[in-house]
KOLDO-63280 format. One line per 10 residues: number of its first residue (from 1); their letters; for each residue x negated, y, z negated of N, C-alpha, C. Coordinates in nm, 2 decimals. Last residue first. Example, Ala and Ser with C-alpha at 12.3 -4.5 7.8 and 13.67 -1.06 7.14 Angstrom:
! residues 2
2) SA) -1.28:-0.22:-0.71:-1.37:-0.11:-0.71:-1.29:0.00:-0.79 | -1.32:-0.57:-0.78:-1.23:-0.45:-0.78:-1.32:-0.33:-0.78
END
This chain:
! residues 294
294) XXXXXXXXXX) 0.56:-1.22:1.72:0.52:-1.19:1.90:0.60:-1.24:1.98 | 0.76:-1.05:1.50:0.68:-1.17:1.52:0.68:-1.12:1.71 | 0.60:-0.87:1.24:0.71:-0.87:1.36:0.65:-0.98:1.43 | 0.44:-0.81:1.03:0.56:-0.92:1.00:0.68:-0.90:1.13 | 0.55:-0.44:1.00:0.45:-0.54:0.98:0.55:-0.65:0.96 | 0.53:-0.16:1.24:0.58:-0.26:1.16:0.50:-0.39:1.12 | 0.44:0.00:1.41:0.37:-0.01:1.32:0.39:-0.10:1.24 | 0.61:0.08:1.63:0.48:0.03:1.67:0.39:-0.01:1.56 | 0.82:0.20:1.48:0.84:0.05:1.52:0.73:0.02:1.56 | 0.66:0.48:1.43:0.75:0.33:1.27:0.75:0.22:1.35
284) XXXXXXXXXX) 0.69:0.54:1.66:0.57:0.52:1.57:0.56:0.44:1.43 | 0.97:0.56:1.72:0.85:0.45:1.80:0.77:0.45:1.67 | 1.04:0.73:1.48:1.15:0.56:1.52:1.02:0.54:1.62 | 0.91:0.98:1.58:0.89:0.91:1.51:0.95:0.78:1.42 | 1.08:0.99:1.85:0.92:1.00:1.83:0.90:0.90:1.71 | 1.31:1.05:1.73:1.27:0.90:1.88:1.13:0.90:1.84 | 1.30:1.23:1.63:1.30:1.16:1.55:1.30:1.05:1.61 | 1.26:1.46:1.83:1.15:1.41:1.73:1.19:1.28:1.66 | 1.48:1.44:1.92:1.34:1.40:2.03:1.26:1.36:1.95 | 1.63:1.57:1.78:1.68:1.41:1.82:1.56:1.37:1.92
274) XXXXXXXXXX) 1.56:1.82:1.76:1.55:1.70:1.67:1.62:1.58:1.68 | 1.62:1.90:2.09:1.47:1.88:2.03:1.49:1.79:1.90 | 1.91:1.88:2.06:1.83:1.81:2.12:1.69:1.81:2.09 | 1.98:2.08:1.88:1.99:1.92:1.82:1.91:1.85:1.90 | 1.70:2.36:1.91:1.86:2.25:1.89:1.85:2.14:1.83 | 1.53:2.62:1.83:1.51:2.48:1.85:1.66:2.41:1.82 | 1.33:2.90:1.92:1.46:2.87:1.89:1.47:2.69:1.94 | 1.09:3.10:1.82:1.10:3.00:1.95:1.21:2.94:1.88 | 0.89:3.24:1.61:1.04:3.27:1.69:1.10:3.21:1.82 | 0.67:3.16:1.55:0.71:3.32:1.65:0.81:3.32:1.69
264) XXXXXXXXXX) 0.71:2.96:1.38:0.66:3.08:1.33:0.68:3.19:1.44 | 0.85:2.77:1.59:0.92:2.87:1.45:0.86:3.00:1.43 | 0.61:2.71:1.72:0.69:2.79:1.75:0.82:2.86:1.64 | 0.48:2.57:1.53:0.38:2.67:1.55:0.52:2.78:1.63 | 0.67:2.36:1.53:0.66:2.44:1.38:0.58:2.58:1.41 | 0.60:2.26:1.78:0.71:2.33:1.73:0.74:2.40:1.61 | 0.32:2.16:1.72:0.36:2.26:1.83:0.49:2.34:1.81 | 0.40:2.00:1.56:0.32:2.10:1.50:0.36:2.22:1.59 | 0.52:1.78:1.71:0.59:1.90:1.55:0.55:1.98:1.54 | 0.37:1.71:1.92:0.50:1.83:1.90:0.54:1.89:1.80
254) XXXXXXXXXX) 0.19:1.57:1.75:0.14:1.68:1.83:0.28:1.79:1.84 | 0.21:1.29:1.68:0.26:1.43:1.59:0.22:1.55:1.62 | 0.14:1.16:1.89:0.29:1.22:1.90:0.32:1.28:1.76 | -0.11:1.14:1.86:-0.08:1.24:1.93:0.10:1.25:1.97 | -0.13:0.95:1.67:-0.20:1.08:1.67:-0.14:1.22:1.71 | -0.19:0.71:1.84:-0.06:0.77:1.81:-0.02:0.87:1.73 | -0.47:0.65:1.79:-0.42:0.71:1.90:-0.27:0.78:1.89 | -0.38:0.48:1.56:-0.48:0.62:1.54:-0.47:0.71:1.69 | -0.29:0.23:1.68:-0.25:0.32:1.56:-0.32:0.48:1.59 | -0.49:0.15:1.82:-0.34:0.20:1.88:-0.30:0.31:1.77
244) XXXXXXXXXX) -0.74:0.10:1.69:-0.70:0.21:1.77:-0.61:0.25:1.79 | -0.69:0.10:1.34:-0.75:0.02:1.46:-0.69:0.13:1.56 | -0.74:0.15:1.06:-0.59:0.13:1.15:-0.60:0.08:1.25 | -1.01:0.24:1.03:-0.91:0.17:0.88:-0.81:0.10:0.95 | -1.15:0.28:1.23:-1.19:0.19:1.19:-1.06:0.12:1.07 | -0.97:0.50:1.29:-0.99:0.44:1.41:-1.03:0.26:1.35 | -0.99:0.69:1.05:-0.87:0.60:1.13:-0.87:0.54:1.21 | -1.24:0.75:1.09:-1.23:0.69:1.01:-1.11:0.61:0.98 | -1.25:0.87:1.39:-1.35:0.75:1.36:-1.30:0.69:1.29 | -1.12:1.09:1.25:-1.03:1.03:1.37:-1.12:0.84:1.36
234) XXXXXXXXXX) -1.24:1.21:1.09:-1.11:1.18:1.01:-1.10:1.09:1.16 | -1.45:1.30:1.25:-1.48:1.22:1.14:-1.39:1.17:1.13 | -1.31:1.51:1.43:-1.33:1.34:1.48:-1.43:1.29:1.41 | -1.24:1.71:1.25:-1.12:1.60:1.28:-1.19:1.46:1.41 | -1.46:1.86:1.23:-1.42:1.79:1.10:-1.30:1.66:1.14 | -1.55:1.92:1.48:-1.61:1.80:1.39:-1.55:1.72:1.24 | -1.31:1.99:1.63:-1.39:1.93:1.64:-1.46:1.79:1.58 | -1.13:2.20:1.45:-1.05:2.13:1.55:-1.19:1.99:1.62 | -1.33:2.27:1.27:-1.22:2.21:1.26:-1.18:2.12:1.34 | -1.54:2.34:1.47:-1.61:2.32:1.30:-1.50:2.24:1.28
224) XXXXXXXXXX) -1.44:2.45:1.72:-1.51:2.34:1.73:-1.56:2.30:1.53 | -1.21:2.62:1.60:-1.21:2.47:1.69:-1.31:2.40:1.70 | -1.37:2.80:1.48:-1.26:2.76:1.47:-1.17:2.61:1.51 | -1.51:2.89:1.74:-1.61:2.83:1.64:-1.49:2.77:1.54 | -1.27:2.97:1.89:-1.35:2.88:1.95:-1.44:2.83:1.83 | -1.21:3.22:1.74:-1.14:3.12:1.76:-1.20:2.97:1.81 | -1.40:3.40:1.75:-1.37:3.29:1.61:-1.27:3.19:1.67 | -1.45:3.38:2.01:-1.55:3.38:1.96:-1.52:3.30:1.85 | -1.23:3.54:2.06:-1.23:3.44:2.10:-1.35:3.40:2.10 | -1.25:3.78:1.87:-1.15:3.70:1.83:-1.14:3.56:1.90
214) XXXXXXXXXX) -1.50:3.90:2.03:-1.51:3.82:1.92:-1.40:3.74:1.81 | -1.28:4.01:2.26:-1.41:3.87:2.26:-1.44:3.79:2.14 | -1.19:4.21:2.10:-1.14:4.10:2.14:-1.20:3.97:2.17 | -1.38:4.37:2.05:-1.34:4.29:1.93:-1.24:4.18:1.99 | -1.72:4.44:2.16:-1.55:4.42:2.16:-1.49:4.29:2.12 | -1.98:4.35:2.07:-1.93:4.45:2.04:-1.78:4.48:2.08 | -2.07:4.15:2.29:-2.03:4.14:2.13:-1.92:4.23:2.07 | -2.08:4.13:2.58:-2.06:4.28:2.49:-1.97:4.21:2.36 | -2.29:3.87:2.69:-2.18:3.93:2.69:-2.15:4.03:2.58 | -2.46:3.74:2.75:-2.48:3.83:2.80:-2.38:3.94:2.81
204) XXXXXXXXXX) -2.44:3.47:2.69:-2.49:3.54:2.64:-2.54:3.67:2.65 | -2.27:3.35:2.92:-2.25:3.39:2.78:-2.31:3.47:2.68 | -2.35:3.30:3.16:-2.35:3.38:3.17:-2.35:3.47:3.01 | -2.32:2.97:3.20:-2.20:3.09:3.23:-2.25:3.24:3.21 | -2.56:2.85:3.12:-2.53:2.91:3.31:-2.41:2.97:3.31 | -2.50:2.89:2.86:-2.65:2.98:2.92:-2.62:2.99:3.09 | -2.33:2.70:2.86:-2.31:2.82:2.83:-2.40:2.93:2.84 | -2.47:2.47:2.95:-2.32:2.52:3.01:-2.32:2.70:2.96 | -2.64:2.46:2.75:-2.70:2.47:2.88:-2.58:2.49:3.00 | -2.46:2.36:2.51:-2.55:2.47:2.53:-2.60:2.51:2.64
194) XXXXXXXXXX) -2.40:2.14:2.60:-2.27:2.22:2.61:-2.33:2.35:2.63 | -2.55:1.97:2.67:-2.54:2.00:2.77:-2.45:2.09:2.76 | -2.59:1.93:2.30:-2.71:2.02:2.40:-2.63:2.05:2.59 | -2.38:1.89:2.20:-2.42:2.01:2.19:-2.51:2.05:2.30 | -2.43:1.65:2.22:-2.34:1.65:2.32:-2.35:1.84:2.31 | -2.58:1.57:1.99:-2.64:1.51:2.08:-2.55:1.56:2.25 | -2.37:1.66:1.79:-2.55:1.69:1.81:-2.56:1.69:1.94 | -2.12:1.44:1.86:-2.11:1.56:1.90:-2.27:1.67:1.88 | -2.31:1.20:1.82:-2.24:1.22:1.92:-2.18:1.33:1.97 | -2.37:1.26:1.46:-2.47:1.28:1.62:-2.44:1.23:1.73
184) XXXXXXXXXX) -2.11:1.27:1.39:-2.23:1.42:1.43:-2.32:1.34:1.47 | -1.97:1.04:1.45:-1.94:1.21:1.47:-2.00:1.31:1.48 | -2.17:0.88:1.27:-2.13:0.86:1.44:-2.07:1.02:1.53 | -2.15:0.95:1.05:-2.29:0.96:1.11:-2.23:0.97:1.27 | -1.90:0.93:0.97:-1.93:1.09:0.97:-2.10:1.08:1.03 | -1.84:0.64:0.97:-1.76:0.71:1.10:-1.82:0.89:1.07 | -2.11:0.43:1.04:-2.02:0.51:0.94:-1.97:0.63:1.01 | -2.11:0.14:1.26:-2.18:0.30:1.18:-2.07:0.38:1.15 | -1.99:-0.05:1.36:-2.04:-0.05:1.28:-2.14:0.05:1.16 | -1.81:0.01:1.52:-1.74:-0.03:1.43:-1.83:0.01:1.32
174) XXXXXXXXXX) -1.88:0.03:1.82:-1.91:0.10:1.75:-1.88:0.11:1.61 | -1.77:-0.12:2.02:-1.90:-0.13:2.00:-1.99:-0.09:1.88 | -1.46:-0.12:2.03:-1.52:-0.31:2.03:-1.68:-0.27:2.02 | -1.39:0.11:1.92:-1.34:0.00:1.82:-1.42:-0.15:1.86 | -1.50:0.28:2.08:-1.56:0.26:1.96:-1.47:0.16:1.86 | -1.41:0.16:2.38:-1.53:0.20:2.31:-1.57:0.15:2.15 | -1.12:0.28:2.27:-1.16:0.09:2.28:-1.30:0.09:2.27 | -1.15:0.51:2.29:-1.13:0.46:2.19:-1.13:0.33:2.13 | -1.23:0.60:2.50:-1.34:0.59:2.40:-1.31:0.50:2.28 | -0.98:0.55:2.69:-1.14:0.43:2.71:-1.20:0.47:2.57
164) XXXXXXXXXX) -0.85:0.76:2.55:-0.76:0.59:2.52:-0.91:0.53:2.60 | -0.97:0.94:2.64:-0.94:0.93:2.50:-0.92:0.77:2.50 | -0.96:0.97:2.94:-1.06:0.92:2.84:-1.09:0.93:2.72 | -0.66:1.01:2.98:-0.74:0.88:2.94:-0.88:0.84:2.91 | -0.65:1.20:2.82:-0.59:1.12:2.79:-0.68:1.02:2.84 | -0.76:1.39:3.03:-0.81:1.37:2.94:-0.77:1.27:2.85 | -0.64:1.32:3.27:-0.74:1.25:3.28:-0.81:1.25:3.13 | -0.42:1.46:3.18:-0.32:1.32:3.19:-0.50:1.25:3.22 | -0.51:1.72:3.20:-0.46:1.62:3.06:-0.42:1.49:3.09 | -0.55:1.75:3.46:-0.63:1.77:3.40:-0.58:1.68:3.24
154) XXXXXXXXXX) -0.29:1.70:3.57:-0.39:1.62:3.60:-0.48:1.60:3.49 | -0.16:2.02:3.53:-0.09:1.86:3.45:-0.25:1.74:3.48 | -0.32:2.11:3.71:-0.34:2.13:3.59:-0.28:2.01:3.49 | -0.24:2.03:3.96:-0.35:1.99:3.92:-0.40:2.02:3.80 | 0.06:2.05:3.95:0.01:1.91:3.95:-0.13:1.90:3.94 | 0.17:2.37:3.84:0.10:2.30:3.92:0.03:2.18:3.90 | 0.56:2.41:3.78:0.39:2.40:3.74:0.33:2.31:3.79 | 0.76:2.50:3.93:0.66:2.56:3.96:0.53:2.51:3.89 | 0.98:2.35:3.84:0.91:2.28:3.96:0.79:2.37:4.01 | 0.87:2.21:3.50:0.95:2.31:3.62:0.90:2.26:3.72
144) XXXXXXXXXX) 0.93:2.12:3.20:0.89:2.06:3.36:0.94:2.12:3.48 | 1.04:2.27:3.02:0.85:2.25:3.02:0.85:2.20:3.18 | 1.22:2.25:2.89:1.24:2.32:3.00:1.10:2.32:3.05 | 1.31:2.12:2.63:1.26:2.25:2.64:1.20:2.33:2.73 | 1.37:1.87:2.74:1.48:1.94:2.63:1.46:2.11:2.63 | 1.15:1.78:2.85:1.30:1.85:2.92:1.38:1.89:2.89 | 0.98:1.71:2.63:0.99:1.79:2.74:1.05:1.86:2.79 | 1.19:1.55:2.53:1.15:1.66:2.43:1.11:1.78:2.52 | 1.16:1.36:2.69:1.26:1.42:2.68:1.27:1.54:2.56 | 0.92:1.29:2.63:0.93:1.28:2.75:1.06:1.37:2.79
134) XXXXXXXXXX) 0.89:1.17:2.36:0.79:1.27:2.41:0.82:1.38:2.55 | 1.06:0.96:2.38:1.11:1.04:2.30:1.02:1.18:2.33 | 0.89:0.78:2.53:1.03:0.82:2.58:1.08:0.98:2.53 | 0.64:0.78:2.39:0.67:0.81:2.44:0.80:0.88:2.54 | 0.82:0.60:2.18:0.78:0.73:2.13:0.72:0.81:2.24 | 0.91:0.39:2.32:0.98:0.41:2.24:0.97:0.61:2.25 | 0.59:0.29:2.38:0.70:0.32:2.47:0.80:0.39:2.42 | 0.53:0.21:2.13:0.46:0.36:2.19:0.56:0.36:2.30 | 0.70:-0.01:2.09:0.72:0.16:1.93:0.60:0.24:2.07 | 0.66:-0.14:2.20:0.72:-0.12:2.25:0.74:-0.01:2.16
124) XXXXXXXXXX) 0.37:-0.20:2.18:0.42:-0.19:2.32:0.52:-0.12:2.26 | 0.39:-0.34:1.93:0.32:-0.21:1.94:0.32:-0.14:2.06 | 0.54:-0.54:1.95:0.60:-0.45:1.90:0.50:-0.32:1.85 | 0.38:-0.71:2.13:0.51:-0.67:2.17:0.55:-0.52:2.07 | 0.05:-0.68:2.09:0.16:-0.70:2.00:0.27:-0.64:2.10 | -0.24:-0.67:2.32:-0.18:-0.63:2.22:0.00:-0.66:2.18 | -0.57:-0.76:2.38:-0.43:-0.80:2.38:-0.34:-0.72:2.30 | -0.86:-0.67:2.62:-0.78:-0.70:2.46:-0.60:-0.72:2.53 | -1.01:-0.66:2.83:-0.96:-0.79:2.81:-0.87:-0.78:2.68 | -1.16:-0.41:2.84:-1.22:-0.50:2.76:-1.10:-0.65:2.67
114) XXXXXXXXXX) -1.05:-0.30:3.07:-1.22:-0.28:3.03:-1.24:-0.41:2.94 | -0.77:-0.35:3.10:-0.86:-0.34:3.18:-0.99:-0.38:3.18 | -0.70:-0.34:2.80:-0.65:-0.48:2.87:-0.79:-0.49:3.00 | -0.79:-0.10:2.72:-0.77:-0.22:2.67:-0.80:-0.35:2.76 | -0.66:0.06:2.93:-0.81:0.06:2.91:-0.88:-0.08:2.86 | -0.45:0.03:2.81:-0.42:0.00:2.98:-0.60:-0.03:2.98 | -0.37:0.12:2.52:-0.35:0.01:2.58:-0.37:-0.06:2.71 | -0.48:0.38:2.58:-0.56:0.30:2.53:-0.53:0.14:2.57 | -0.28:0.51:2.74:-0.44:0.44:2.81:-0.55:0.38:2.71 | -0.06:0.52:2.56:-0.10:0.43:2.66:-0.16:0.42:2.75
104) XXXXXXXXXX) -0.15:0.74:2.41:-0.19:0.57:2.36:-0.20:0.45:2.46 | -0.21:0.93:2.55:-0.37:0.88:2.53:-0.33:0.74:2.48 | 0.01:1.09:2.63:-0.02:0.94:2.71:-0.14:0.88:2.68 | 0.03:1.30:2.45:0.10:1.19:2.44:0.09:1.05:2.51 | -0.05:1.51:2.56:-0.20:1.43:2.53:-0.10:1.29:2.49 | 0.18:1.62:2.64:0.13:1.54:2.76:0.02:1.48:2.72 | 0.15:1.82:2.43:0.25:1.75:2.46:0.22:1.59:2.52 | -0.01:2.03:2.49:0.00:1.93:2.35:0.08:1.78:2.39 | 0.03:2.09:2.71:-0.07:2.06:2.70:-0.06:1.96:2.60 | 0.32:2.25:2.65:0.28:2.16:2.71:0.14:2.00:2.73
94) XXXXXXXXXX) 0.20:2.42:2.45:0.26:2.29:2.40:0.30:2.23:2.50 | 0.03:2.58:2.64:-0.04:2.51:2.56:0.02:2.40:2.47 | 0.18:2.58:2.99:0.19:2.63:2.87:0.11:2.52:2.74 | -0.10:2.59:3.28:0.03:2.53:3.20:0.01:2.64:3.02 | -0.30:2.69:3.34:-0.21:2.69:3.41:-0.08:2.65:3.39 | -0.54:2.69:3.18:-0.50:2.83:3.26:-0.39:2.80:3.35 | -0.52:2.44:3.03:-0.37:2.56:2.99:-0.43:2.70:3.05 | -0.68:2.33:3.21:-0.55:2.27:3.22:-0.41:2.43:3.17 | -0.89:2.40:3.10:-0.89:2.45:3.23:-0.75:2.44:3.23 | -0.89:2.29:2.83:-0.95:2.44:2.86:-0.87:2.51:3.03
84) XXXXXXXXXX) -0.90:2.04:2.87:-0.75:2.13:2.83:-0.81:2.26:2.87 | -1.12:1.96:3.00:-1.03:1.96:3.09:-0.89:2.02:3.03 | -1.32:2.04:2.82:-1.35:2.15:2.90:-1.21:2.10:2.99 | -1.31:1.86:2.58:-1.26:2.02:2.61:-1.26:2.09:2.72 | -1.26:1.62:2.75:-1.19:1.66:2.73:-1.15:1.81:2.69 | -1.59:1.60:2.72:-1.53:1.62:2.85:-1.37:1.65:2.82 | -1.66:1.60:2.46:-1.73:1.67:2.53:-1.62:1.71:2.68 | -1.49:1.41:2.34:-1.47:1.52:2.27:-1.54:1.65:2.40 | -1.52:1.13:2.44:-1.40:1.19:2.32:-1.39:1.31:2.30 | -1.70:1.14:2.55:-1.56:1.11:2.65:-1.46:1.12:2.54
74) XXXXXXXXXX) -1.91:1.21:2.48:-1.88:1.28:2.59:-1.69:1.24:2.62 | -1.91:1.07:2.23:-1.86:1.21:2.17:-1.85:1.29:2.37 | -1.97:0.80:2.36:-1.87:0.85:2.29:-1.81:0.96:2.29 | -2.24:0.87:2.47:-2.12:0.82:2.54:-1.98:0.89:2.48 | -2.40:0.86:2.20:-2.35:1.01:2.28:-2.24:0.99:2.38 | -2.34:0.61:2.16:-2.25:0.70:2.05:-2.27:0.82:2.11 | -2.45:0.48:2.35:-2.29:0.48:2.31:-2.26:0.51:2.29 | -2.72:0.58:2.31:-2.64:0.58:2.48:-2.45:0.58:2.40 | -2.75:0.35:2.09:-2.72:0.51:2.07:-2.67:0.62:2.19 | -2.77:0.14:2.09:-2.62:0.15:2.04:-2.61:0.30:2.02
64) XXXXXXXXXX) -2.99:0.04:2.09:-2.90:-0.02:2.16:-2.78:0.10:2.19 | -3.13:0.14:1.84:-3.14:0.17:1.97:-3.03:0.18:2.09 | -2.89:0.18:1.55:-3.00:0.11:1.64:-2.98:0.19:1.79 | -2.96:0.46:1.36:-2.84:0.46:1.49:-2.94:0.33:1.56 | -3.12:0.59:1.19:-3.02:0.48:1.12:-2.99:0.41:1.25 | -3.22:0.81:1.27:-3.31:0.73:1.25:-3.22:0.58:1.24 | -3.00:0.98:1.21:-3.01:0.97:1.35:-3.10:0.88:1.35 | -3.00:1.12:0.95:-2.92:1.00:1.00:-2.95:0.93:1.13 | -3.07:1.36:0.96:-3.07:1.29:0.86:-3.07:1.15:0.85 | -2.99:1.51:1.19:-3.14:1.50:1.16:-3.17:1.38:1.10
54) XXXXXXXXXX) -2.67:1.47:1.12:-2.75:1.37:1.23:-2.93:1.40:1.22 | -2.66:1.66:0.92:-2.67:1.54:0.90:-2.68:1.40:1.00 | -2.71:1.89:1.06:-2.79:1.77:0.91:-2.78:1.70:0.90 | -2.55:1.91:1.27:-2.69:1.92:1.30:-2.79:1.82:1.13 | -2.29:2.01:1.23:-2.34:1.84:1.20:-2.46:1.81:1.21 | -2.27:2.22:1.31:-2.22:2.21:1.17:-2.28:2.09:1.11 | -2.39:2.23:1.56:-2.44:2.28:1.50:-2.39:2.27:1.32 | -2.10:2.09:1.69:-2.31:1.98:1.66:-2.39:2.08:1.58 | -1.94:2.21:1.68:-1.92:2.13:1.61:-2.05:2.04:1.62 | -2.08:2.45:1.85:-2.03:2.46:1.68:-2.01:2.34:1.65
44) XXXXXXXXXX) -2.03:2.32:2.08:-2.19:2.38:2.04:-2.19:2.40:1.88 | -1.78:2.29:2.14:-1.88:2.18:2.14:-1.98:2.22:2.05 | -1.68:2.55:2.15:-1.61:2.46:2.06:-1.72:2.33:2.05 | -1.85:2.64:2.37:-1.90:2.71:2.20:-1.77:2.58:2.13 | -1.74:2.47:2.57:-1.91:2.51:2.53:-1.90:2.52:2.41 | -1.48:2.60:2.56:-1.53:2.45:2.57:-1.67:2.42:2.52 | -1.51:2.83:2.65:-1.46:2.82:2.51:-1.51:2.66:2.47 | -1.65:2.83:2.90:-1.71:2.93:2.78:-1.66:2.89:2.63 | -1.50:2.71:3.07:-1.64:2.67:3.05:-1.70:2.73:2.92 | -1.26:2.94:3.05:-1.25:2.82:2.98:-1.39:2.70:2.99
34) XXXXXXXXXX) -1.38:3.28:2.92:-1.36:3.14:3.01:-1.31:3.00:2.98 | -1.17:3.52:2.75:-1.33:3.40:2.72:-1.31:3.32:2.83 | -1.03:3.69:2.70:-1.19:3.77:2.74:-1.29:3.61:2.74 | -0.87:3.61:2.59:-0.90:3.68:2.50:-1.06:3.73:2.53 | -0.69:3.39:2.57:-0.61:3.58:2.68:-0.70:3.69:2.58 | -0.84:3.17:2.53:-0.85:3.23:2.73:-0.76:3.38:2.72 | -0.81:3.22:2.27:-0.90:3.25:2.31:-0.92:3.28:2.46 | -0.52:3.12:2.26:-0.60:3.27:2.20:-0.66:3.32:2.26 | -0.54:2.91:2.38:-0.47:2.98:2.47:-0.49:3.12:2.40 | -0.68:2.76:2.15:-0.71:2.74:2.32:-0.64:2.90:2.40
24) XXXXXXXXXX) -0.50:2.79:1.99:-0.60:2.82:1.97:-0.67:2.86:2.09 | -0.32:2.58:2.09:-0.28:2.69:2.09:-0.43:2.80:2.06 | -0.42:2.34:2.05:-0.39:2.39:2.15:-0.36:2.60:2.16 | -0.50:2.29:1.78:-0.62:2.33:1.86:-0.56:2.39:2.01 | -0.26:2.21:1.63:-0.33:2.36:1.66:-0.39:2.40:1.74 | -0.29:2.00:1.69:-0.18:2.00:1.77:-0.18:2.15:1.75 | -0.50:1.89:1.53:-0.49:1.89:1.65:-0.40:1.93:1.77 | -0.44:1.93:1.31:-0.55:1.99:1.33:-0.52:2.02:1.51 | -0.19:1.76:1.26:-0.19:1.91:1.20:-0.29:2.04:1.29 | -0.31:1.54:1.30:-0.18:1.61:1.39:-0.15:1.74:1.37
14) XXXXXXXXXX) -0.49:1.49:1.10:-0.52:1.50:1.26:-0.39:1.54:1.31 | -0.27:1.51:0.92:-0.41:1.56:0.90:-0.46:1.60:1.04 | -0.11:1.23:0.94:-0.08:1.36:0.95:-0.17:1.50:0.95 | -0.35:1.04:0.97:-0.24:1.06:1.08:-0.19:1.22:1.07 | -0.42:1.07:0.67:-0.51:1.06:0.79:-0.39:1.12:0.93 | -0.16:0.95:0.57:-0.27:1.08:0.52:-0.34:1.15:0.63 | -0.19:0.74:0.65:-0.08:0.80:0.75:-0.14:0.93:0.69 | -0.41:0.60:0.55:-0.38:0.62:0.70:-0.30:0.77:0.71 | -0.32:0.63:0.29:-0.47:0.71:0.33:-0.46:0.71:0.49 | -0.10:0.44:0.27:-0.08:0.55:0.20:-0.23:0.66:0.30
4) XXXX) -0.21:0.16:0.33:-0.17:0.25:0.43:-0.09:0.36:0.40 | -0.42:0.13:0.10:-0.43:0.20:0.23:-0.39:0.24:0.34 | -0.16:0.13:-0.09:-0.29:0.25:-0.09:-0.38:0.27:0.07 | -0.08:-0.12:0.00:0.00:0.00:0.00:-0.09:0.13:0.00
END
């Protein structure tokens, strides 16, 4: 009971974090920053926060096994910033949020594909379930127009899935190092091409001195200390306690937040949006059940 008291702890934590980060995002692009630019410094802060403790640790990482762990932090954290970054110069940012909803089922697809795994009828069918509910939440709130453009939607629907490959990644290679070593020196180690992104944007060359910039300056270091490092420790650490489906499903506490972020400004919500959420979370209960038989 205690531990899956710390999961969902966990669960809610990362949905909190992460279902911010979008919006954050969209601070910072109406805020004088690029999306190569925000992506960068969100990277570059979360290896500079972690920089000790991969100094520290980085000795520990067998050989074999260290290609992986920067592997990792590119396809969990490095390449994905820079594809929402780009995604919400064209879409709305709870859109964005929204659509990371298909990370579980590329975990499951990645799974089966990459690494032969099997998974439970009634884990199928709680993320189907919760996707559905994801799906119609959408449409409940008018998100799917016919003007928004298919290559921005892309851009999340590719980050997704290389969320759902890392994630099988580090559940069949990576098990074995402690999920706050693995985090900072996968994001360390991913700092550096993020840094060398941001020297060819031009970044440093930019007028500190207006305050807008430097609102997308904190926003960005904001994300990458939070939205970053601190939540793909918590994410590793769910990954290893709950296994990946679980921890991937993450991302259908993404709308709440998104919507609670919209209360705060005054964004008006019906019965239909709380009948989306509560499909959502009816999947995420039924993908989770225990004692279901196959």
């Amino acid at each position: 009971m205690k531990k899956n008291w710390i999961n969902w702890l966990l669960f809610g934590a990362l949905s909190i974090i992460w279902g911010s980060s979008f919006i954050l995002m969209k601070i910072s692009l109406d805020n004088h920053l690029g999306p190569y630019q925000i992506a960068s410094l969100r990277i570059v802060f979360a290896g500079l926060i972690l920089l000790p403790i991969t100094i520290k640790n980085i000795r520990l990482i067998p050989r074999n096994k260290l290609f992986l762990v920067f592997l990792s932090g590119t396809l969990g954290s490095l390449l994905p910033a820079f594809l929402f970054c780009l995604a919400e110069e064209g879409i709305e940012s709870s859109l964005a949020g929204t659509l990371n909803c298909l990370t579980p089922i590329f975990v499951i697809i990645t799974g089966a594909i990459f690494y032969k795994t099997s998974t439970s009828m009634n884990k199928i069918a709680g993320i189907l379930i919760a996707f559905i509910g994801s799906i119609l939440l959408l449409f409940s709130k008018g998100h799917l127009q016919e003007n928004q453009q298919l290559i921005f939607v892309s851009f999340v629907v590719l980050a997704a899935f290389l969320y759902g490959l890392n994630v099988n990644m580090v559940s069949r290679h990576l098990l074995m190092i402690p999920s706050l070593h693995l985090a900072a020196i996968s994001l360390s180690l991913n700092a550096i091409p993020a840094l060398l992104i941001l020297i060819l944007t031009s970044f440093f060359n930019l007028s500190f001195a207006n305050p807008s910039l430097l609102i997308a300056v904190g926003g960005a270091a904001f994300l990458g200390i939070v939205g970053t490092a601190f939540a793909t420790i918590l994410f590793y650490t769910l990954v290893k306690r709950a296994g990946g489906i679980f921890a991937s499903t993450v991302t259908y506490g993404i709308p709440f937040v998104a919507i609670g972020w919209g209360i705060v400004y005054g964004e008006v919500y019906d019965f239909k949006q709380i009948i989306c959420l509560l499909i959502i979370l009816f999947g995420v209960y039924w993908g989770n059940k225990k004692k279901v038989s196959q």
